[in-house]
N, CA and C of each residue as an Amber inpcrd file, in Angstrom:
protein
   471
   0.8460000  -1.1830000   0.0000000   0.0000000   0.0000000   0.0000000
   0.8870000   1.2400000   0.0000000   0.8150000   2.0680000  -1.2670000
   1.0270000   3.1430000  -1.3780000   1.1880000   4.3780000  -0.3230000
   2.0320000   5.1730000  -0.1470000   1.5290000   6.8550000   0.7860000
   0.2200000   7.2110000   0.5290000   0.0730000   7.3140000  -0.4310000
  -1.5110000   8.0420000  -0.8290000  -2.4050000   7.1080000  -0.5320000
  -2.2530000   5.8000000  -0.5490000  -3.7250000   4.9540000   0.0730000
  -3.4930000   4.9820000   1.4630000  -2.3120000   4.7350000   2.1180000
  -2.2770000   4.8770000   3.8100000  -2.0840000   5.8960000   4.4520000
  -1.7040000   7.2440000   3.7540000  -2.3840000   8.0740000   4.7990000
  -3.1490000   9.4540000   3.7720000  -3.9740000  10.4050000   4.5980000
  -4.4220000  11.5190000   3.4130000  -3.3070000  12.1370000   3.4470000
  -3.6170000  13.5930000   2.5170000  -3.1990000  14.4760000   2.3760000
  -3.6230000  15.3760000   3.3140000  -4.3100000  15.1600000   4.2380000
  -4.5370000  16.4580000   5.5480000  -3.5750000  15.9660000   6.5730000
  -2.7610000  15.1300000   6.5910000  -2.1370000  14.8470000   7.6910000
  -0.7280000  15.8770000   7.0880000  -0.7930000  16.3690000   6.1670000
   0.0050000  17.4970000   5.9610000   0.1430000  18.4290000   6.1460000
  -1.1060000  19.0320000   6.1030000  -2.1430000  20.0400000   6.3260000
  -2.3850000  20.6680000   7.9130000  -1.4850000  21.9030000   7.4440000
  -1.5470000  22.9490000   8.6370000  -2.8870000  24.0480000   8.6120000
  -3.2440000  24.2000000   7.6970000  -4.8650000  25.1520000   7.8860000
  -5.7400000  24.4430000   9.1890000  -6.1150000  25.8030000   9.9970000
  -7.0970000  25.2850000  10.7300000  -8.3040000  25.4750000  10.2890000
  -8.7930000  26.0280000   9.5820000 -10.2560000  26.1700000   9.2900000
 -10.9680000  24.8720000   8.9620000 -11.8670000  24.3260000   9.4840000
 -12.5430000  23.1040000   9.2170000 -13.1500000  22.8740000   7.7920000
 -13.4620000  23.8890000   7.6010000 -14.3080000  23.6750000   6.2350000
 -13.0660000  23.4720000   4.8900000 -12.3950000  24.7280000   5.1820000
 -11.0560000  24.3010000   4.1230000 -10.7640000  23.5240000   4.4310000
 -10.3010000  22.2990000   5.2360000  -9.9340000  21.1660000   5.5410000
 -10.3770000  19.8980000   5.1750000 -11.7790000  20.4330000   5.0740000
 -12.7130000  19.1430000   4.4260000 -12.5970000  18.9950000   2.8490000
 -12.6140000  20.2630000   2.3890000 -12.5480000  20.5290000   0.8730000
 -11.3310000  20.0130000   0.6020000 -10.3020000  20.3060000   0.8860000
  -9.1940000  19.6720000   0.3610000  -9.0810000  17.8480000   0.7460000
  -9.7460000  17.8330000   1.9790000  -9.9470000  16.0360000   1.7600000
 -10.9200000  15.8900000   0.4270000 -11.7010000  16.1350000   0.1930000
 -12.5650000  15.8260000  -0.6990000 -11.8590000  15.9570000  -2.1230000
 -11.2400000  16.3850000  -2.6740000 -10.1640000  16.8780000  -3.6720000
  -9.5480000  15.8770000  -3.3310000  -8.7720000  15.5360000  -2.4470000
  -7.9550000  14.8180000  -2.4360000  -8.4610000  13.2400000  -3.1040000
  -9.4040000  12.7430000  -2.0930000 -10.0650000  11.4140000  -2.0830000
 -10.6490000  11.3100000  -3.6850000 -11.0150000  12.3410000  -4.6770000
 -11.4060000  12.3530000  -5.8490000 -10.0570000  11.7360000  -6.4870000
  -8.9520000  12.5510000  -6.0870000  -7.8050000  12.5610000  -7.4000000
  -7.2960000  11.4040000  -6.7370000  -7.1860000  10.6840000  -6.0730000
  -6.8050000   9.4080000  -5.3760000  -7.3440000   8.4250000  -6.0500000
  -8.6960000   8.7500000  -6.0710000  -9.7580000   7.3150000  -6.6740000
  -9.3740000   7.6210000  -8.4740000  -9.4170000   8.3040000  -8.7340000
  -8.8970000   8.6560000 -10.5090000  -7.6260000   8.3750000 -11.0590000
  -6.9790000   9.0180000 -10.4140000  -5.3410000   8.7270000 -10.4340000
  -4.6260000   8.4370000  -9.5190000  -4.7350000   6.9130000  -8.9850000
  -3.8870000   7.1300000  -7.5930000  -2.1570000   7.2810000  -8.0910000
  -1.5850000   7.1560000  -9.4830000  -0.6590000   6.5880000  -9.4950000
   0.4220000   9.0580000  -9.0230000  -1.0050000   9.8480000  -9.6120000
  -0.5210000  11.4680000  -8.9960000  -0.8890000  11.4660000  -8.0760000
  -1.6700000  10.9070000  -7.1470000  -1.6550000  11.1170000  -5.7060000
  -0.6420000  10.5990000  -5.4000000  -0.6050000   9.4460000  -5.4230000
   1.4000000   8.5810000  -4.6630000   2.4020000   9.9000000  -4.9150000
   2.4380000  10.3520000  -6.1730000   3.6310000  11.4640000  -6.1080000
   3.2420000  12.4190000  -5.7800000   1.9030000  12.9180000  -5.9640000
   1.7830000  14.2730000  -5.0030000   1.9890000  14.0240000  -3.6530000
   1.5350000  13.2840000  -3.1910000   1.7040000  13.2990000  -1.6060000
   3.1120000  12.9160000  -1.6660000   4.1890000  12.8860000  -2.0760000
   5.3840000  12.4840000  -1.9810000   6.2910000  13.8590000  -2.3160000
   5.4100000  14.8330000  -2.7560000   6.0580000  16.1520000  -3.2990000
   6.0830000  17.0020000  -2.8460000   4.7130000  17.4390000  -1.7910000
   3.8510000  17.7650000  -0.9830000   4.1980000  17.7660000   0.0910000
   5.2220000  18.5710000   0.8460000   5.5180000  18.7380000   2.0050000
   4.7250000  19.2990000   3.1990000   3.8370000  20.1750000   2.9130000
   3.0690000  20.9440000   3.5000000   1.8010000  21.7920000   2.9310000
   1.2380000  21.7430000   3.3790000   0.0180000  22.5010000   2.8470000
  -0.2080000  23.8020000   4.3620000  -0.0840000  24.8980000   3.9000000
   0.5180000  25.9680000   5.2530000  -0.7390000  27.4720000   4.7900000
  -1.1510000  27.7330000   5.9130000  -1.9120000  29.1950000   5.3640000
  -0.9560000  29.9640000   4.7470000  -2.2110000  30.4310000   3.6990000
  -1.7120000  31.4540000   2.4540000  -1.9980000  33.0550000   3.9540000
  -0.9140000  33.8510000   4.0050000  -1.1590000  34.8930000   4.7850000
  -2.1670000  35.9880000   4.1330000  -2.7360000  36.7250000   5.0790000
  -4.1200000  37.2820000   4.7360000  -3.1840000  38.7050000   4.0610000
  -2.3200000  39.0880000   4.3120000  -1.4920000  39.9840000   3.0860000
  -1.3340000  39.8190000   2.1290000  -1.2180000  38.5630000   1.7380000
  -0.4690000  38.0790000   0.4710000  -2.1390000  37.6470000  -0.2340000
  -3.2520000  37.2290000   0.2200000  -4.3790000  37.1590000  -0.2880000
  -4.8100000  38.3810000  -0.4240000  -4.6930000  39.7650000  -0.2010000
  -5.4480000  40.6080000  -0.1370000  -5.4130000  41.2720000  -1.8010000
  -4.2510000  40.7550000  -2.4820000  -4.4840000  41.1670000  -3.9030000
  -5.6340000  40.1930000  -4.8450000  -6.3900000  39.3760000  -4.2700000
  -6.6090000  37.9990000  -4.6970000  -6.4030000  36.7830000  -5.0980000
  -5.1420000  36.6140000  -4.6700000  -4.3020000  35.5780000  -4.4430000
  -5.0350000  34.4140000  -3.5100000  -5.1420000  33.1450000  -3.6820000
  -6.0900000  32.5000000  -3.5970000  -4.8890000  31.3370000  -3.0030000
  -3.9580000  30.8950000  -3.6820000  -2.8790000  29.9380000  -3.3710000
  -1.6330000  29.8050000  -4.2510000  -0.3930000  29.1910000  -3.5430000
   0.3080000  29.5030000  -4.1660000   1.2050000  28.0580000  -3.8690000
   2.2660000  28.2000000  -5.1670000   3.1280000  26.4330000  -4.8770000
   4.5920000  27.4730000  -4.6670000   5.0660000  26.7300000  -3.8620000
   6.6350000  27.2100000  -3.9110000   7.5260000  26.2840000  -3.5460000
   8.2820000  25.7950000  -4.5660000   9.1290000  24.6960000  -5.1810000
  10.1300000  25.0320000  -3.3810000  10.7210000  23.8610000  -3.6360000
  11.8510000  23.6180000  -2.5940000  13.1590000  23.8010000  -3.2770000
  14.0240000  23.1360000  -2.4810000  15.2990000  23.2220000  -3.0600000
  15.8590000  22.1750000  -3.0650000  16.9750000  21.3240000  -3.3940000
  17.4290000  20.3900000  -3.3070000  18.6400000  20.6420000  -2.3840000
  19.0860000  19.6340000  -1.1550000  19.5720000  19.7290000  -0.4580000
  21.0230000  19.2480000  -1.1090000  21.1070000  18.4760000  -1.7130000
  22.4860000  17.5050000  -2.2850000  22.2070000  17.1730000  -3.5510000
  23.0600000  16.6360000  -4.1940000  22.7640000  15.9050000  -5.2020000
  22.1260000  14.3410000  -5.4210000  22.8180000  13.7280000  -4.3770000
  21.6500000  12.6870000  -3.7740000  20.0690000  13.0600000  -3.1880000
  19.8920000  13.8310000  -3.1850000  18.3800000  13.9280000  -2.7350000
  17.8630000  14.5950000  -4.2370000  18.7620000  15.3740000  -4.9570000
  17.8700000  15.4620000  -5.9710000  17.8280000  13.8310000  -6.8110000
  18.6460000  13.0720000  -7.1040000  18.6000000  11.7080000  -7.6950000
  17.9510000  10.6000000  -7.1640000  17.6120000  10.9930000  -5.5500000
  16.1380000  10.3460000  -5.1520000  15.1510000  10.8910000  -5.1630000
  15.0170000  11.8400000  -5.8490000  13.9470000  12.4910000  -5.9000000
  13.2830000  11.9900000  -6.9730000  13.9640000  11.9000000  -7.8750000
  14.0540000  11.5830000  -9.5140000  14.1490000   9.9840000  -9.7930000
  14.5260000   8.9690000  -8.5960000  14.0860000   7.8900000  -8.7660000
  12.6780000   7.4270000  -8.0010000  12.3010000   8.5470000  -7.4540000
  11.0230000   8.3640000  -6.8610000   9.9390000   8.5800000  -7.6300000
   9.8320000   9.3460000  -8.3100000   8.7130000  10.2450000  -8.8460000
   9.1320000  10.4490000 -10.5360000  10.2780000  10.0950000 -10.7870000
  10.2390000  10.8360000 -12.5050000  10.4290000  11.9100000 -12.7090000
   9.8600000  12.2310000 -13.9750000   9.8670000  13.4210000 -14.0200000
   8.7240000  14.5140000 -13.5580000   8.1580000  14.1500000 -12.6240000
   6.5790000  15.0490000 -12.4390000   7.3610000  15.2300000 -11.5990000
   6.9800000  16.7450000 -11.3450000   7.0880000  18.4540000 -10.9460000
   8.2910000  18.5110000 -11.0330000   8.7580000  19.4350000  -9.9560000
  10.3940000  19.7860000 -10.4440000  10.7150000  19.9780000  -9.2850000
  10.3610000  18.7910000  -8.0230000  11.0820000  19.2650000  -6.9050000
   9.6740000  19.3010000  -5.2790000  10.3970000  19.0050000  -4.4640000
   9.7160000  19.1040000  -3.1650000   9.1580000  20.5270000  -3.2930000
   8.0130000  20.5460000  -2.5740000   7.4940000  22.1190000  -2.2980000
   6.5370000  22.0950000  -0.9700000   6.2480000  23.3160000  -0.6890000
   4.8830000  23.4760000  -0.2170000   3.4610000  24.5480000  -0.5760000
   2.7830000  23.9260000  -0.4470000   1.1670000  24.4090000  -0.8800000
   0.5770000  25.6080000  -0.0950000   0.7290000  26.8890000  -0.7140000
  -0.0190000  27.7200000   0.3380000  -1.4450000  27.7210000  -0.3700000
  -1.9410000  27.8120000   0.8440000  -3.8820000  28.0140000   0.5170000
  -4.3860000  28.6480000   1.7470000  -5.4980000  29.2850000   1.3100000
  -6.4800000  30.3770000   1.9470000  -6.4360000  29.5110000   2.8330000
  -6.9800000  29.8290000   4.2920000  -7.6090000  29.3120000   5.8230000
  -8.5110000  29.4070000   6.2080000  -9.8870000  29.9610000   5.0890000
 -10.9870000  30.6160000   4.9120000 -11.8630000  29.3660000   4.5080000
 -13.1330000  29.6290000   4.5550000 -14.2490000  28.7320000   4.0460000
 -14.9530000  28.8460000   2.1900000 -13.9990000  30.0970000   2.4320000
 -14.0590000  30.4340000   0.8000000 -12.5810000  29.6490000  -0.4620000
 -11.8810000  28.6590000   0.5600000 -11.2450000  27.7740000  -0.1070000
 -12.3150000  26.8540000  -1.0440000 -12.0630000  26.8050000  -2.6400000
 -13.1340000  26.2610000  -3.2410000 -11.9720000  24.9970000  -4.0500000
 -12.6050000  23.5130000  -4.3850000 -12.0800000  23.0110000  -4.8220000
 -10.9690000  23.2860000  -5.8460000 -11.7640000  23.7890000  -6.7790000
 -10.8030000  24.6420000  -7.9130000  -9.7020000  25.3400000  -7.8440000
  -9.6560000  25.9040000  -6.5160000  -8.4830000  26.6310000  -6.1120000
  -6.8820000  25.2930000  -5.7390000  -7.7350000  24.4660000  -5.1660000
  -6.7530000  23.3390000  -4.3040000  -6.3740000  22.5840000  -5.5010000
  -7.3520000  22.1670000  -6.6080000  -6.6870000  20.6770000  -7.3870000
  -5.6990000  22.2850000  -8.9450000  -6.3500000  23.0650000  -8.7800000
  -4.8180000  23.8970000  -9.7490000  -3.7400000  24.0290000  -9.0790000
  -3.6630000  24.6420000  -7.8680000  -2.2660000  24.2860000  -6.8230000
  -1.7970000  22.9880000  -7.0260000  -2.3540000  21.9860000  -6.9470000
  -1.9250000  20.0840000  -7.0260000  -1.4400000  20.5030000  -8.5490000
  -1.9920000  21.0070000  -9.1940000  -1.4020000  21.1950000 -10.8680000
  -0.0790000  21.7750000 -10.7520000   0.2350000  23.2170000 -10.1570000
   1.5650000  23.5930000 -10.4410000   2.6090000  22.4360000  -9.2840000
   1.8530000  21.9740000  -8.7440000   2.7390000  21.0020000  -8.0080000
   3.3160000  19.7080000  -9.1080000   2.3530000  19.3070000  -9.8020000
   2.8160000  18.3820000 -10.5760000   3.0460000  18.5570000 -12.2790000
   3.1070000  20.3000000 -12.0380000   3.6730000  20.1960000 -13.6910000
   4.9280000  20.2740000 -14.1230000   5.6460000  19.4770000 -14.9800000
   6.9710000  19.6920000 -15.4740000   7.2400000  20.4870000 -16.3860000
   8.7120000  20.4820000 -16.0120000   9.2730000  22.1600000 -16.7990000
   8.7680000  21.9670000 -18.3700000   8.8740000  20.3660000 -18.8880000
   8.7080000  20.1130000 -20.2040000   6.9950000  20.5870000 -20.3050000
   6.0900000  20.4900000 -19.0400000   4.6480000  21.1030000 -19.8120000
   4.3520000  22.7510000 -19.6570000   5.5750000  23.4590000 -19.0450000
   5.6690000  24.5190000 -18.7690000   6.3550000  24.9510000 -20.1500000
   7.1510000  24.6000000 -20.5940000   8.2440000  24.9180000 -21.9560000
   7.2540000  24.4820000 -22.8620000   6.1440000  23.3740000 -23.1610000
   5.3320000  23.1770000 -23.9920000   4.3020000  24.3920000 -24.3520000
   3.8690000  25.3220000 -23.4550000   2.8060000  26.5860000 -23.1470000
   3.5710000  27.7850000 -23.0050000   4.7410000  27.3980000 -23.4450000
   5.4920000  29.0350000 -23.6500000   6.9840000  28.9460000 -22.6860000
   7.2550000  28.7200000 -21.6490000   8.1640000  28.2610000 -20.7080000
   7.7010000  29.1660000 -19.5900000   8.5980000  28.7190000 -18.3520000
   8.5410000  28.7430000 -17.1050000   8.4410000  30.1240000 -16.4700000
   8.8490000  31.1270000 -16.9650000   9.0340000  32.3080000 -16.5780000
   7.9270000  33.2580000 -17.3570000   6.6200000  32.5800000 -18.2680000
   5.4370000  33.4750000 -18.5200000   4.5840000  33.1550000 -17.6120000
   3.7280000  33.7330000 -16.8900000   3.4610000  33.4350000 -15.7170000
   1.5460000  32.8750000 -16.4900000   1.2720000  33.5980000 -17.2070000
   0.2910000  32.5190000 -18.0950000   0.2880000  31.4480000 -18.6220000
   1.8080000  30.5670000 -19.1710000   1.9090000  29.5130000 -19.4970000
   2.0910000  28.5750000 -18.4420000   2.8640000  28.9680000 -17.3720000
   2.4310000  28.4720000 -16.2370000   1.4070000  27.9120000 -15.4680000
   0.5330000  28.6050000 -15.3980000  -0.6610000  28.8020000 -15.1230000
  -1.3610000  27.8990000 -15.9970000  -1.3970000  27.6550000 -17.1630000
  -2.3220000  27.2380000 -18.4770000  -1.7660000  25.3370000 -17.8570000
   0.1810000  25.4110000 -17.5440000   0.2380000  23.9470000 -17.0120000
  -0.7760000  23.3870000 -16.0020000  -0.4530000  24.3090000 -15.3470000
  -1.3410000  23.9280000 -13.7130000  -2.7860000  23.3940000 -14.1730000
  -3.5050000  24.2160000 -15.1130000  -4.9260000  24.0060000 -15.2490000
  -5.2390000  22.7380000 -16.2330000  -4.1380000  22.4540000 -16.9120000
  -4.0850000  21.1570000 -18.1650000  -4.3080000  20.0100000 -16.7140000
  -3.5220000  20.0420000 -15.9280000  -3.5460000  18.8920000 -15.0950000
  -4.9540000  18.7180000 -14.0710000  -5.5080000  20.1730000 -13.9000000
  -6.5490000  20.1320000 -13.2140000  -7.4610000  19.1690000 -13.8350000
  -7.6010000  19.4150000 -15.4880000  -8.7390000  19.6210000 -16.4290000
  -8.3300000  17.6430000 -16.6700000  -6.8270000  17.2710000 -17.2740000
  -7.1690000  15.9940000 -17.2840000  -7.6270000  15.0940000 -16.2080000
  -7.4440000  15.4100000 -14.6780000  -7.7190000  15.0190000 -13.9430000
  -9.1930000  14.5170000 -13.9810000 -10.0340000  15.6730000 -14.2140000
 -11.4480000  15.9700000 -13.8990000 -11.6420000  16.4670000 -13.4970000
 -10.9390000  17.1830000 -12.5930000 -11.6490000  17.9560000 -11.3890000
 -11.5620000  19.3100000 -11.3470000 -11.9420000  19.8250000 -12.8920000
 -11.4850000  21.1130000 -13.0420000 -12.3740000  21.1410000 -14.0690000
 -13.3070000  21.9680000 -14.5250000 -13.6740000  22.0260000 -16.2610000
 -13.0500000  23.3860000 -17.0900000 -13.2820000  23.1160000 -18.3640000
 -12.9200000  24.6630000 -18.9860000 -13.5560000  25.5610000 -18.8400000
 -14.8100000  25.3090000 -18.5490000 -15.6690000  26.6520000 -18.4700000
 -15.3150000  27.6510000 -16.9760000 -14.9420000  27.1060000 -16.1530000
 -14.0650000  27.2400000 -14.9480000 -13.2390000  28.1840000 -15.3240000
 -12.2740000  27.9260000 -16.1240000 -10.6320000  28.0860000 -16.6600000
 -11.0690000  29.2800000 -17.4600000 -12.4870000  29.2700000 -18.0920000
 -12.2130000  30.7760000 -19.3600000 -12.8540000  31.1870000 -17.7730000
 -13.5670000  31.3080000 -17.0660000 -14.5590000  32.2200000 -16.3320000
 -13.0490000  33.2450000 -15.5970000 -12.3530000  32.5450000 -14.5750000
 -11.2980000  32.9200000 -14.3800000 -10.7940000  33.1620000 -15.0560000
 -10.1240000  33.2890000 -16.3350000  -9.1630000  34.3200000 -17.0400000
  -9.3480000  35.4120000 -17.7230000 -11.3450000  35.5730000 -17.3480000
 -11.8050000  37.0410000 -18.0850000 -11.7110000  37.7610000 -16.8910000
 -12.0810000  37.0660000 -15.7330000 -12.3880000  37.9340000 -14.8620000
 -10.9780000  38.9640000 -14.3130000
């Protein structure tokens, strides 16, 4: 038995708000039953899931991924015999602490968590912050747990 079948992803999970807490189990337990083989590596990538600070939300900032670092060169080459090539590295997950955490917000975060530089360089590369973004939401959308009509609503608004 896998990480992702023996334990959730809230045992990561520093938000106290109950309701965000549930939502992201529920997200979770979806992309588990669909794909367990990105849950095993998300939860393996996935260091923390930590409140997004109410400063840093106040522009509408909703959540955010921020890659880790590699400690050695052995930890990056177990990193890379663990997981492949999905994402580019340990991180942690900031997200709202609010009840206004909505699925959509949590499984595109799980997206920039598990997109590679190659689907980032496929949508323009790493440093347009729209092609970026467009990775994150490809993974939402094959998942399921994301639709397009979602994806245009957010990018007019």
């Amino acid at each position: 038995m896998g990480d992702s079948e023996s334990r959730p992803i809230v045992t990561k999970c520093l938000l106290t708000n109950a309701t965000a807490r549930r939502t992201i189990c529920k997200v979770w337990m979806e992309l588990r039953k669909r794909f367990p083989e990105d849950a095993r590596i998300l939860f393996g990538i996935v260091k923390a899931i930590i409140p997004l600070p109410d400063d840093e939300a106040a522009d509408g900032t909703c959540g955010e991924w921020i890659p880790g670092y590699f400690n050695s060169l052995e930890d990056q080459i177990g990193y890379f015999n663990r997981f492949g090539d999905h994402g580019q590295g340990y991180g942690t997950l900031k997200l709202l602490d609010h009840d206004s955490l909505t699925a959509d917000i949590i499984v595109h975060e799980f997206g920039h968590a598990f997109s590679t530089l190659e689907d980032q360089l496929d949508r323009g590369g790493p440093l347009a912050e729209w092609d970026c973004e467009a990775a994150a939401d490809m993974h939402a959308v094959r998942w399921g747990l994301m639709d397009i009509q979602e994806i245009q609503r957010r990018h007019k608004g």
